[in-house]
C-alpha positions as a printed Julia matrix, in Angstrom:
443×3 Matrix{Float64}:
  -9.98   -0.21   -3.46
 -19.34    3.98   -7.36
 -20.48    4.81   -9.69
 -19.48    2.71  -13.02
 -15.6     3.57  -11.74
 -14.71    4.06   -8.02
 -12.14    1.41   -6.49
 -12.11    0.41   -2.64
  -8.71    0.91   -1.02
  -5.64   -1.13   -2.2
  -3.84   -4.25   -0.49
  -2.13   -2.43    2.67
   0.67   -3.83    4.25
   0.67   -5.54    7.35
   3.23   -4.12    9.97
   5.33   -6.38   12.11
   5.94   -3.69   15.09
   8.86   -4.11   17.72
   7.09   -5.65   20.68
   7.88   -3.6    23.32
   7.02   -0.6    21.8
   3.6    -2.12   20.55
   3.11   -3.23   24.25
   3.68    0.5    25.45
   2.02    2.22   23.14
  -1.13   -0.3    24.06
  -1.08    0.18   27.67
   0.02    4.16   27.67
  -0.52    5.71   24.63
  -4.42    5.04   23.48
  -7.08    7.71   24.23
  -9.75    7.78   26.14
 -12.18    6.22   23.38
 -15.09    7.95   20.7
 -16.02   11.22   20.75
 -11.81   12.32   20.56
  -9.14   11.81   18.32
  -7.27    8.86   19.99
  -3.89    8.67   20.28
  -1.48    6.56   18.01
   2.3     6.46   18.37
   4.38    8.23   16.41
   1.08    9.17   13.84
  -1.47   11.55   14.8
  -5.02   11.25   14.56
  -6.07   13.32   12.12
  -9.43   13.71   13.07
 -11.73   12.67   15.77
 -13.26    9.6    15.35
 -17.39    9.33   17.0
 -20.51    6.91   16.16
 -22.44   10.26   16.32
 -20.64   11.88   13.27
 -21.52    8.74   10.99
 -24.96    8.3     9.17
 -27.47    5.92   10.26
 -26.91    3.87    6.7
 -23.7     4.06    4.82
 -23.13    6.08    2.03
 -19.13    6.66    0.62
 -19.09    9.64   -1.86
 -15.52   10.6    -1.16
 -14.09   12.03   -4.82
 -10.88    9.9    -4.2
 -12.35    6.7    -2.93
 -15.81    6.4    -3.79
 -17.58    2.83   -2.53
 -20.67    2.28   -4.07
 -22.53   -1.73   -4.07
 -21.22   -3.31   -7.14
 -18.21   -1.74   -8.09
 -15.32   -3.75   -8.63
 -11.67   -2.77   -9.21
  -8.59   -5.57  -10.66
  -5.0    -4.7   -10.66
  -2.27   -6.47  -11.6
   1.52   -6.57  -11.18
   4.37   -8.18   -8.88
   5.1    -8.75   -5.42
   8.06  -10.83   -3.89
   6.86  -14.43   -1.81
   9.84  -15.88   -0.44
  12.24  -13.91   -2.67
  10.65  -14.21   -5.84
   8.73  -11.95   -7.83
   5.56  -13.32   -8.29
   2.29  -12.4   -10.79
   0.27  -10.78   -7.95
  -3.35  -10.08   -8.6
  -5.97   -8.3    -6.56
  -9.34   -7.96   -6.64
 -11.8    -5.56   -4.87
 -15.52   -5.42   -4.84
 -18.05   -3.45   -2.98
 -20.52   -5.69   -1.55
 -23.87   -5.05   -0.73
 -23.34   -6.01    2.65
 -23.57   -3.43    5.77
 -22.05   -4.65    9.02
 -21.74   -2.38   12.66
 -18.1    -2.02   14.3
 -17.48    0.54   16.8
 -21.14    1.55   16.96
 -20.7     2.26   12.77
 -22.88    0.82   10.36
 -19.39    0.19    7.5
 -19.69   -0.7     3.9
 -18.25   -4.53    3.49
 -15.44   -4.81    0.55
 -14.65   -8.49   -0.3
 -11.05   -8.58   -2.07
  -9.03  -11.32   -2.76
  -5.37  -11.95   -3.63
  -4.17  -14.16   -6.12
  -0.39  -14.81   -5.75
   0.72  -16.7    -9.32
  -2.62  -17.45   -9.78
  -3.04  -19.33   -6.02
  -5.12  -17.89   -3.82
  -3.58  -16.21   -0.94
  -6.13  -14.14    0.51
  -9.39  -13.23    1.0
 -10.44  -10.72    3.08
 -13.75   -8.38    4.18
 -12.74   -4.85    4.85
 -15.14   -2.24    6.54
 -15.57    1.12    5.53
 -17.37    4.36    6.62
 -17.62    7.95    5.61
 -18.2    10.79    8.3
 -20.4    13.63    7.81
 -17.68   15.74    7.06
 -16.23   13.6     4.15
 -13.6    11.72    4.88
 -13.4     7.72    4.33
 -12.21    5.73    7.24
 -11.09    2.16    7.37
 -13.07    0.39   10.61
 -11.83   -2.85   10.61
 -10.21   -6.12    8.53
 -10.89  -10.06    8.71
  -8.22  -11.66    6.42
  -8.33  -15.22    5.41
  -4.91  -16.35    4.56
  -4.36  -19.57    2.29
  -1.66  -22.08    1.58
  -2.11  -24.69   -1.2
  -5.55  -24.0    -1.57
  -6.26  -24.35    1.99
  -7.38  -21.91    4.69
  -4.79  -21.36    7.42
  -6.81  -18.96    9.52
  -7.63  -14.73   10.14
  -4.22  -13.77   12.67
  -4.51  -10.49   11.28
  -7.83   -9.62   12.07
  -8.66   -6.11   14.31
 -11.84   -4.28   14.39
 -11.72   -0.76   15.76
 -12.73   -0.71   19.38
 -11.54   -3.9    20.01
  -8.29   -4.74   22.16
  -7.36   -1.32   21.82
  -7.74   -1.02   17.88
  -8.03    2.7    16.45
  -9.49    3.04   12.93
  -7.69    5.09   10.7
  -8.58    7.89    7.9
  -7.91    6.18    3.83
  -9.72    9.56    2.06
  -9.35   13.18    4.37
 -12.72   15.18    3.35
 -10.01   17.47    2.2
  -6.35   16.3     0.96
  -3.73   17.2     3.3
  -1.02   19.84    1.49
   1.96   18.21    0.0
   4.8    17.17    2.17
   2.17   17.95    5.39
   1.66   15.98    8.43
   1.3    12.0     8.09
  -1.59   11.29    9.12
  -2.7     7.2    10.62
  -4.26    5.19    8.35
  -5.08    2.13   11.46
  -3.45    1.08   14.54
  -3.79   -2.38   16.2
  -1.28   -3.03   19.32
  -2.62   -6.8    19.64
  -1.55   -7.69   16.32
   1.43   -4.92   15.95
   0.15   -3.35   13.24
   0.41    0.76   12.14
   0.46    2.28    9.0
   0.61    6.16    8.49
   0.18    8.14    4.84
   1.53   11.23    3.59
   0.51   13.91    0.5
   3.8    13.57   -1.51
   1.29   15.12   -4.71
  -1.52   16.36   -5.94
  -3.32   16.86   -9.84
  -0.57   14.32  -11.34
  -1.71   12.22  -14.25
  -1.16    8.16  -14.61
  -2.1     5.94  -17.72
  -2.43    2.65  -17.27
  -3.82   -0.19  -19.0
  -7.62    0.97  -17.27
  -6.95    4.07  -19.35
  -5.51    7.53  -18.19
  -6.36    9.66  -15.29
  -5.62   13.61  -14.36
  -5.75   15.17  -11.03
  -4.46   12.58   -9.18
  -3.41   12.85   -5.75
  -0.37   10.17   -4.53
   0.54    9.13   -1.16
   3.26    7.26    0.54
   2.53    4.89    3.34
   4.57    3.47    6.16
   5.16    2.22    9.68
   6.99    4.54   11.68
   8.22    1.39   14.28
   9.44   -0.73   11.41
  11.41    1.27    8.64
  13.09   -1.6     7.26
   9.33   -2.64    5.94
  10.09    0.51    3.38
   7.43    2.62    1.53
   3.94    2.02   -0.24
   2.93    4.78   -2.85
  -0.52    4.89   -4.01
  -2.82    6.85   -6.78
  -5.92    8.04   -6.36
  -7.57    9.01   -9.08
 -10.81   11.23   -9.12
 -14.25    9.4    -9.03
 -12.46    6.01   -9.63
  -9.99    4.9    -6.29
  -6.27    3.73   -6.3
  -5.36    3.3   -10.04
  -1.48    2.62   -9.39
   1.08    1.34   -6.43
   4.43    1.23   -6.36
   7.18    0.28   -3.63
  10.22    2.22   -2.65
  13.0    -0.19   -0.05
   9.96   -2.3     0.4
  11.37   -6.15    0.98
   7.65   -7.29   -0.69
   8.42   -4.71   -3.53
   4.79   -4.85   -4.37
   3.54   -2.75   -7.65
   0.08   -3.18   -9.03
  -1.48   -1.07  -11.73
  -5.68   -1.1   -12.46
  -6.29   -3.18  -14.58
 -10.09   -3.24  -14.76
 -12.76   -1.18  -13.51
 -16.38   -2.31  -13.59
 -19.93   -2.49  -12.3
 -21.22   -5.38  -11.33
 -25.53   -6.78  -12.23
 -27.46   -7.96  -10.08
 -26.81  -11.54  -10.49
 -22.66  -11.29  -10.13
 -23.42   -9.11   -7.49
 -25.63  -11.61   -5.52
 -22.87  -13.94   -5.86
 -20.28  -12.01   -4.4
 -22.46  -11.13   -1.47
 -23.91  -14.9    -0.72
 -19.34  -15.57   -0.76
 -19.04  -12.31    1.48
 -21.93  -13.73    3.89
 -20.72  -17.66    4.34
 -17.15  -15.75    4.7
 -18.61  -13.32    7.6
 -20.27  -16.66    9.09
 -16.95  -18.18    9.16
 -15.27  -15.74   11.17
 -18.47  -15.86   13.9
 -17.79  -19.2    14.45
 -13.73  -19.39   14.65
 -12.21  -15.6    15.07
 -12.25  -14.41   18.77
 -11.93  -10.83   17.97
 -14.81  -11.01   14.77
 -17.05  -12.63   17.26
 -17.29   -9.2    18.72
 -19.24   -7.83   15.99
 -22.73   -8.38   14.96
 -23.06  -10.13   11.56
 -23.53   -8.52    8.2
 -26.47   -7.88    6.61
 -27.98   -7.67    3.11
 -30.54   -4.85    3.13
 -34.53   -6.18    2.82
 -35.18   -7.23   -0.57
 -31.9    -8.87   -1.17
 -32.04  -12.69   -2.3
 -28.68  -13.8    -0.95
 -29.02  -14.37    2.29
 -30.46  -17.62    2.2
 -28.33  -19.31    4.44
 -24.87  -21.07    3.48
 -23.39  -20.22    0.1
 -21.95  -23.4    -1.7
 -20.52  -20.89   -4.39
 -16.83  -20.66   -3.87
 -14.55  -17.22   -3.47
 -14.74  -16.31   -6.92
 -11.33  -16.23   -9.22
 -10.5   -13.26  -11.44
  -9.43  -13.46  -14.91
  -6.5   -15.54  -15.9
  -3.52  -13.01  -16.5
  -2.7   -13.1   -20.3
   0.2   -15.72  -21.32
   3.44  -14.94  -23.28
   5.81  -12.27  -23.34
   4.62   -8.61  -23.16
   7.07   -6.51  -25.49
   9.9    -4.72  -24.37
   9.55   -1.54  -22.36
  11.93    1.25  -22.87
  12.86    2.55  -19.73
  15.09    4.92  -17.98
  18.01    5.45  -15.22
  17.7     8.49  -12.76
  19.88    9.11   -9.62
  19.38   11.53   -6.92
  21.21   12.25   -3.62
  20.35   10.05   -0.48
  20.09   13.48    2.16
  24.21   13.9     1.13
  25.23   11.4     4.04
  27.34    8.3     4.48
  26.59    5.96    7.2
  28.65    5.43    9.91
  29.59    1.74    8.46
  31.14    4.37    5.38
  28.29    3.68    2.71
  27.16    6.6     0.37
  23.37    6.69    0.1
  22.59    7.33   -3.66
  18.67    6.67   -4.8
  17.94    4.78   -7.84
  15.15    5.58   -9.96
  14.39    2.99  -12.76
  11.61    4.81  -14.9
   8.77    4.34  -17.07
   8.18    6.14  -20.05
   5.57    9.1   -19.58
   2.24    7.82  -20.15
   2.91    4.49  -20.07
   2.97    2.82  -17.35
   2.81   -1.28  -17.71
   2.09   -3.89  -15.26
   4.89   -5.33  -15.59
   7.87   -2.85  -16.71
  11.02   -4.98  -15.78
  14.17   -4.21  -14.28
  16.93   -2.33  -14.52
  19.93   -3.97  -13.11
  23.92   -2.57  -13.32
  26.41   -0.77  -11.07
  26.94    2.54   -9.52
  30.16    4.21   -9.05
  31.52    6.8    -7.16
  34.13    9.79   -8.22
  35.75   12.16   -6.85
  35.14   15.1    -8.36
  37.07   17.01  -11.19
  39.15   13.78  -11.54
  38.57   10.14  -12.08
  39.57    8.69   -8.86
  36.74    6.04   -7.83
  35.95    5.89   -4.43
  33.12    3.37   -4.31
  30.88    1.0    -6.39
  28.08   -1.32   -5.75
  25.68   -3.03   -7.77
  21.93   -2.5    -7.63
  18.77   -4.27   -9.29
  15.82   -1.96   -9.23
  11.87   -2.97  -10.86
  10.68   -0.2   -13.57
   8.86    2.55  -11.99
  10.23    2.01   -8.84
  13.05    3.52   -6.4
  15.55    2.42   -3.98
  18.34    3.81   -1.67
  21.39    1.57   -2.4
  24.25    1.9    -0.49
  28.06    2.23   -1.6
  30.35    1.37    0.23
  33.33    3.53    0.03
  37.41    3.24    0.04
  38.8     3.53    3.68
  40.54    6.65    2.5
  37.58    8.36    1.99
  35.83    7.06    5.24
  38.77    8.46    7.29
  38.01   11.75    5.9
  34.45   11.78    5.99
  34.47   11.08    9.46
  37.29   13.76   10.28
  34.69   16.18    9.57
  35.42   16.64    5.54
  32.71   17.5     2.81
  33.37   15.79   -0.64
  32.06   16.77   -2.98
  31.47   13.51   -6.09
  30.13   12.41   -9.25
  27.92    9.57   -8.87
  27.64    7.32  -12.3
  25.28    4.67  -12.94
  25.47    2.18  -16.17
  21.96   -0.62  -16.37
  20.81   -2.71  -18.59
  17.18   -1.93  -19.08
  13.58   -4.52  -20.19
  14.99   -3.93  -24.07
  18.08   -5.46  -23.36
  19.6    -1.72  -23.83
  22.27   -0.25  -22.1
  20.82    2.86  -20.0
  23.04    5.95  -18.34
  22.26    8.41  -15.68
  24.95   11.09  -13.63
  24.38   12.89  -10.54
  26.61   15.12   -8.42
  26.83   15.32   -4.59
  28.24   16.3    -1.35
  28.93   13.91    1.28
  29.21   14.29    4.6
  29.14   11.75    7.63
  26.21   11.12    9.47
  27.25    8.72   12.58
  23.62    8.59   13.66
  22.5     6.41   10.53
């Protein structure tokens, strides 16, 4: 997640796949290898993926996720660990390094996560851009920490290896809103698949980096594990991911960009002497990174003079103290006009930041939503929900057996849905919907 503003790709979610289906798709459903698009379960190959349609060195151009040595890309916000919401920080910079995977010479992005200001991950990424245009993710080795300590790279896949596709981050052109998802990386040894959709195009996000037009947003997520819930990112022109958010997503993670810089010479160095010992690390322990050549500085570089003793660097502190109150709002919509067969109406929740003003962290808006029958007051259902600003989720109310019995005898009713929150201010916020429900047995 070049230029003086381009951002390499944000934190993705790992996928924890059902096991027999990862196991089937592995032994039945992978192409035949380069030169075709291979085949991934459930989300197409967008494109073909072949050494010969890559250039000799690397160069990333793509508008939307532009990777040039040096640049280096902070965002800040929340994420749950173990139920919590914690200060989540992440930082991305765009080495100097070059490393071949797949018979691809990739660019090598070092980010690191900072989970309340711990360390819990540090990871090299590799990137490459077709002729054509479009950015495609080639491989990850992430170091995950506890306490300060180093607990190993489980996650790691390299395209090519065991089976592992690489997956498209940045189409040469963006796919129409609402179009065909399209994989983003597929790994059957570790159970891992993502897929990304255009949900819209030439939006405009401010955020504490400043404010960006023409934005095109995606939403991410793993077609064999649903429960993990959805990822939506921001792209901004000439600058990378500049926002994501979380919709049903147990980590809830939402980041905004917080800084976007260009790194001299000398910070540089530094990051790439960390990114070398780190690739020297994985040689020696990682089964599938041993597969892979090391990376390389190009000629004239100075840091690869053997070990580094400089350690992964740490961003910024976050700022202490209170940030003031944010105003925000209350917005229902229909979940698809069903109940589930357990007799819950599906009712989405949309806690919402003011226009133009999006914060890293917004707060909550937590209250209860009731049902009505309507053209009367007759409540059928309540429930209450807790929802982060800027976010969405689907909450489910149950309803009165009365209304169950009906539903399911083939009735359409037709209700009010009222919600009532308190909002960040301490304010009490309102928001109305109607709908028609009908039973769906099949969810």
């Amino acid at each position: 997640m070049s230029g003086p503003a381009s951002v390499g790709p944000a934190r993705r979610r790992r996928r924890r796949l059902a096991a027999g289906l990862a196991a089937l798709a592995a032994g039945a459903l992978l192409g035949p290898g380069a030169g075709v698009a291979r085949a991934v379960p459930f989300c197409p190959q967008w494109a073909g993926f072949s050494p010969a349609n890559f250039p000799q060195q690397p160069h990333i151009d793509n508008a939307l996720l532009p990777l040039v040595p040096g640049a280096q890309r902070i965002l800040d916000g929340r994420s749950n660990v173990n139920g919590q919401p914690l200060a989540h920080r992440v930082t991305f910079t765009v080495t100097n390094l070059t490393k071949v995977i797949d018979g691809v010479r990739t660019v090598v992005v070092h980010d690191v996560d900072y989970s309340s200001g711990q360390l819990a991950e540090s990871e090299l990424s590799f990137w490459a851009q077709d002729v054509f245009g479009t950015v495609w993710n080639i491989g990850e080795y992430p170091e995950e920490y506890a306490n300060g300590k180093m607990e190993g790279a489980p996650l790691t896949w390299l395209a090519g290896v065991d089976g592992a596709v690489p997956g498209i981050h940045a189409p040469w052109q963006t796919p129409p809103v609402g179009g065909q998802r399209y994989n983003q990386g597929w790994s059957p040894t570790i159970q891992f698949l993502d897929c990304a959709q255009t949900i819209g195009v030439g939006l405009t996000r401010c955020v504490p980096a400043g404010c960006f037009d023409g934005i095109v947003a995606t939403d991410e997520t793993s077609p064999l594990d649903p429960a993990s819930g959805h990822q939506r990112k921001y792209y901004a022109p000439g600058v990378g991911i500049v926002q994501i958010g979380a919709i049903n997503d147990p980590q809830g993670e939402t980041l905004v960009l917080t800084s976007a810089s260009q790194l001299d010479a000398d910070a540089l160095a530094a990051v790439d002497a960390v990114s070398l010992e780190q690739d020297r690390r994985g040689k020696l322990s990682n089964p599938v990174y041993q597969t892979a050549p090391p990376a390389e500085l190009p000629a004239s570089s100075p840091a690869d003079a053997g070990p580094a003793p400089v350690p992964t660097p740490m961003p910024s502190t976050p700022p202490k103290g209170r940030e003031p109150p944010v105003r925000l709002s209350l917005k229902l919509f229909p979940g698809a006009g069903t109940v589930t067969r357990s007799g819950k109406a599906l009712v989405g929740v949309l806690c919402a930041t003011p226009m133009n003003a999006i914060v890293a962290h917004p707060g909550v808006c937590r209250g209860r939503l009731d049902v009505y029958l309507r053209g009367g007051r007759t409540r059928i259902g309540t429930a209450r929900f807790a929802v982060g600003g800027g976010n969405e989720r689907m909450v489910r109310v149950p309803l009165v057996a009365r209304a169950v019995r009906a539903l399911h005898r083939g009735a359409r009713m037709p209700v009010i849905a009222r919600a009532r929150a308190t909002g960040a201010n301490g304010g009490s916020v309102a928001a109305q919907t109607s709908l028609t429900l009908v039973a769906n047995p099949s969810r």
